[in-house]
N, C-alpha and C positions, 0 to 999 in steps of 0.2 A: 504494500500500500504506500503509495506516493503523496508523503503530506508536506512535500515542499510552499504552496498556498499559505500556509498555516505560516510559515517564517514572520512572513510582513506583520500579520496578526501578533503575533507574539513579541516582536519587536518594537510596534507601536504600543504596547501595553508594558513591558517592560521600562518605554520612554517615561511614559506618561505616570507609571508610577515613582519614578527620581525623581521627577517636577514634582508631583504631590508630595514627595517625601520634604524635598528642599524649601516648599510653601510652607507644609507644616510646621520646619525647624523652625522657621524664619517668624511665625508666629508663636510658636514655644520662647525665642527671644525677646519679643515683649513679655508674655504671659506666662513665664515659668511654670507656676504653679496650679495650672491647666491639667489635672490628672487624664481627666480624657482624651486632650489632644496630646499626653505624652503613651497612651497606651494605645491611640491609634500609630504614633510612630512605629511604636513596639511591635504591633503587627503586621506595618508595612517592612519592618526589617528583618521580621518572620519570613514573610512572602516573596520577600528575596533571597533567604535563605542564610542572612548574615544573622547566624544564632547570635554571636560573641556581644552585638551590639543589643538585638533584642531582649537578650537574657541580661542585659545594662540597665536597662530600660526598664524593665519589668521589676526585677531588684529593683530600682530607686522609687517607683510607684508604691512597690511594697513596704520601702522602706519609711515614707509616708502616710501609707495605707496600709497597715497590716493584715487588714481582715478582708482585702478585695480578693473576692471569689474568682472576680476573672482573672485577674495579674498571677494569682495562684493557680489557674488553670493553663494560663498562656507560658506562661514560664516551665511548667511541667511538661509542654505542647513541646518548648522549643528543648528542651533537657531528654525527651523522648525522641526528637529526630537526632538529636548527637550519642543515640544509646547511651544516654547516662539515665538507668530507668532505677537506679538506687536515687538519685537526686529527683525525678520526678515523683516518686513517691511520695519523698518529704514534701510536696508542695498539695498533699491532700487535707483538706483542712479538717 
């Protein structure tokens, strides 16, 4: 099966999620203390697959938010795609 097609597609969404990534920074700048806009970053840098950053992210949410179900969920999310499933565990609340 030839899914050459599919390139462009993936490449313009790949784009277009940097741009949204680098809007959001750029609004986290003013408004640090934006929980939401900093766990939408967190799962944009899921989605790109850069755990190291996400799992930053998600940490520092928690570390303001202890009892956020999702940040504890998302962080177990990105702890389970690097096989570290002794570290996702601990993030079951």
């Amino acid at each position: 099966m030839n899914n050459h097609h599919l390139v462009p597609s993936v490449s313009r969404w790949l784009l277009s999620m940097g741009s949204l990534l680098s809007e959001l920074q750029d609004c986290l700048a003013i408004e640090p203390a934006d929980l939401n806009a900093r766990m939408l970053e967190g799962n944009l840098f899921a989605e790109r697959r850069d755990t190291e950053h996400a799992a930053a992210v998600f940490r520092d949410v928690l570390r303001r938010k202890p009892k956020s179900a999702e940040a504890h969920n998302n962080l177990g999310l990105v702890w389970l795609d690097e096989g570290k499933i002794d570290l996702a565990r601990l993030e079951k609340l």
